[in-house]
N, C-alpha and C positions, 0 to 999 in steps of 0.2 A: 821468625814470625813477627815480633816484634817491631823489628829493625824494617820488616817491610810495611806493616801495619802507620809506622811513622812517617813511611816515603810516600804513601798513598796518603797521610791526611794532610803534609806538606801541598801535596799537589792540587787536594782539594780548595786549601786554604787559598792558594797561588790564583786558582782559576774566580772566588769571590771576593779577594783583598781589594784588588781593584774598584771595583762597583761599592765596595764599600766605601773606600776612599776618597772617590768621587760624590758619593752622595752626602758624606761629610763636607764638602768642602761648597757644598751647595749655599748660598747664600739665603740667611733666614728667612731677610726683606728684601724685596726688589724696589728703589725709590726712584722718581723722576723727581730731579731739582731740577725749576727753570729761572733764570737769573738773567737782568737784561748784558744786553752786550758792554754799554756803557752808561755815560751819566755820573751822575753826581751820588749816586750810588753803587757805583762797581767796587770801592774801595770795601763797604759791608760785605757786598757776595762772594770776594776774595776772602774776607776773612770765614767768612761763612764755609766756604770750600774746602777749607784749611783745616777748620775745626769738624767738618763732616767727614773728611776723609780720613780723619784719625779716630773718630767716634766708630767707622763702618769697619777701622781694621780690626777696631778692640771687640766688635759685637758681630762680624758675619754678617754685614749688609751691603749690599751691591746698589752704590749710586749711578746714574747716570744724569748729565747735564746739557743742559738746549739754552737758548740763547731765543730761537724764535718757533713757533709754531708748527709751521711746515710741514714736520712730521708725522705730528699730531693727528691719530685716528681711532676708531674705536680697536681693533685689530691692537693700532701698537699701545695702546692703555692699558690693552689687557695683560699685558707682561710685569704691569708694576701697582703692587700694595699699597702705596704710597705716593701722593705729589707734593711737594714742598713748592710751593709758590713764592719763591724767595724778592724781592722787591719786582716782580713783573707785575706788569699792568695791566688790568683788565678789562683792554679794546685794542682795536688794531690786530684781531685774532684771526686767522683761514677759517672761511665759512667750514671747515671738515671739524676743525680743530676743535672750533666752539660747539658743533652738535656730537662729540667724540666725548669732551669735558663734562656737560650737561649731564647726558647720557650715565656719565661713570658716577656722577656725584648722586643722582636722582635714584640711582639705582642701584649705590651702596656698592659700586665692583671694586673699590679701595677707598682709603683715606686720605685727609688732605688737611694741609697746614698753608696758612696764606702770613705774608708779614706783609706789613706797613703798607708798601706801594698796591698793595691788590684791592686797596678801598679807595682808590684815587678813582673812583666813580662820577662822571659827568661827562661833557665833550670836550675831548683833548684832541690837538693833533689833524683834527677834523673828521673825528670817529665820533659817532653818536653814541652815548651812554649802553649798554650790555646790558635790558631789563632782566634778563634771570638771575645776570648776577648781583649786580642791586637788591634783587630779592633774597638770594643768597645770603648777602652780608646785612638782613634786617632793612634793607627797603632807603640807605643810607645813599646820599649824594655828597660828592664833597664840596665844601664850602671853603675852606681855608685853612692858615697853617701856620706856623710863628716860622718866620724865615733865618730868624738869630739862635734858634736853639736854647733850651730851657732846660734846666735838671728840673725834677720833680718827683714824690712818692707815689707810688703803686697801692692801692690799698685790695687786697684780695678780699672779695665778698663769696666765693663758694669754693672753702676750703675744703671740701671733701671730694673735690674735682679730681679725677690721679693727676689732671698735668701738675694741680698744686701739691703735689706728696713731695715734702721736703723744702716748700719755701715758705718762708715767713707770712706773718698776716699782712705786713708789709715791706715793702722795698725801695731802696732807691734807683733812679735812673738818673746817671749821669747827665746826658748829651740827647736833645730828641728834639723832631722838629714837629710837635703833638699838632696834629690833624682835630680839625673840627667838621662837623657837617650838619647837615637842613637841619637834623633830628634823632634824637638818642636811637638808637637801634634797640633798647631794652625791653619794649613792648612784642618786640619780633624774634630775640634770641635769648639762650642763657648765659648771661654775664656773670662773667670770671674772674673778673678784675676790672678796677678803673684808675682814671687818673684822678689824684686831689688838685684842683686847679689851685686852691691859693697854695700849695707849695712851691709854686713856679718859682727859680732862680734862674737869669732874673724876672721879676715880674712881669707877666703881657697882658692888652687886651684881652687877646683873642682867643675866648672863655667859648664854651657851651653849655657850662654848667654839669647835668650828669653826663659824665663824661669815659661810658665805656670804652676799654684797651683791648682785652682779651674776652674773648666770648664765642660759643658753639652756636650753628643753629640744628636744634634736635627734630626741624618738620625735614630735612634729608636724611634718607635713607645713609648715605654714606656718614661715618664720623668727623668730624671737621670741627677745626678750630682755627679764630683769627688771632693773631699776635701784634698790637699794632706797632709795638717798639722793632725798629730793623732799619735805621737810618746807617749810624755810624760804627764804624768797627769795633770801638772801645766796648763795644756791647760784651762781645766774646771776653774780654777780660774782666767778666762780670759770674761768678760762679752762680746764681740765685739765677741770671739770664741761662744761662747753658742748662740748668737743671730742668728752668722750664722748657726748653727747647728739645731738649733729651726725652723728656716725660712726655712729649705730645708726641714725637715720631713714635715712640713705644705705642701710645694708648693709641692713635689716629691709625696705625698699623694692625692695630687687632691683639699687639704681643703682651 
């Protein structure tokens, strides 16, 4: 009795191992990174790739990457928790793509992280400015940009933010080509961090004075945060950068 009592729960076990195994191996988050093709910034999203695909093996997240639009609809959004807006621009978008995007943001159906290139707001290329999204990132147009690159300190103004759990009240950044525009967005979002313009190494003009880097807007539904440091690769060998970046897929995902 025994010895068959054993063969029967072997067999039981046989018949749900599977299903179990498989739903383990289920991927926590589902992410859409979009990354341009090229440019003077595919050297960051390369590193960028490199460091996410070893982040997704350590934690059970499933990325996938796009290069252009095209695919983009409400159907295939809804497969992913998360979009990582990695240096893409935002114009030049498939009419589906952008009322698919809107849609997901407006209405909270996942999370989203934008770096640097996604506030290059105005007409480029011979695309007319993206009024929602403009309004998304605080109502911001861009104006200009230090073309030499500048180190400069991070000063974190809302540390009880989770992306900020674990970084200093402030930071350096090596290498950045800091973005200025018409108008501080801080009237329109909650700023998370800025940049100290006199720390600039070396020294530029091209000030705006309050000069927000990181910041949410809490009138969408969906969770969202901008990151505006995402130029140069040396970022990644920055542990204070990867923590924030790490912290914001976490929080921006729900997890």
């Amino acid at each position: 009795m025994k010895a068959g009592f054993i063969f029967i729960l072997l067999g039981i076990l046989s018949i749900f191992q599977p299903e179990t195994i498989a739903q383990s191996q289920q991927p926590a988050i589902r992410i859409l990174a979009m990354a341009e093709p090229g440019g003077h910034h595919i050297e960051y999203s390369r590193a960028a790739k490199i460091w996410l695909d070893s982040l997704a093996a350590k934690n059970n997240l499933s990325i996938d990457y796009i290069d252009k639009t095209d695919l983009i609809t409400n159907q295939y959004l809804s497969a992913y928790q998360l979009i990582i807006q990695l240096d893409y621009v935002p114009y030049g978008w498939k009419p589906a793509a952008v009322a698919a995007f809107e849609k997901y943001i407006n209405e909270g159906k996942g999370g989203w992280i934008g770096f640097h290139h996604a506030t290059l707001l105005g007409e480029f290329d011979g695309y007319k400015i993206w009024p929602w999204f403009s309004d998304f990132m605080g109502g911001v147009r861009y104006k200009n940009y230090i073309p030499d690159f500048a180190a400069a300190t991070v000063n974190v103004e809302n540390k009880n933010h989770p992306v900020m759990k674990g970084v200093p009240a402030s930071f350096s950044v090596k290498k950045e080509e800091w973005y200025i525009y018409d108008k501080s967005p801080r009237p329109n979002v909650d700023v998370i961090a800025s940049v100290d313009e006199t720390t600039y190494v070396p020294d530029s003009k091209i000030k705006m004075g309050d000069h927000p880097v990181i910041w949410s807007n809490p009138k969408m539904r969906a969770k969202n945060i901008y990151i505006f440091m995402g130029h140069s690769p040396v970022l990644f060998e920055d542990e204070v950068y990867k923590t924030i970046f790490k912290n914001a897929i976490f929080w921006a995902a729900g997890k």
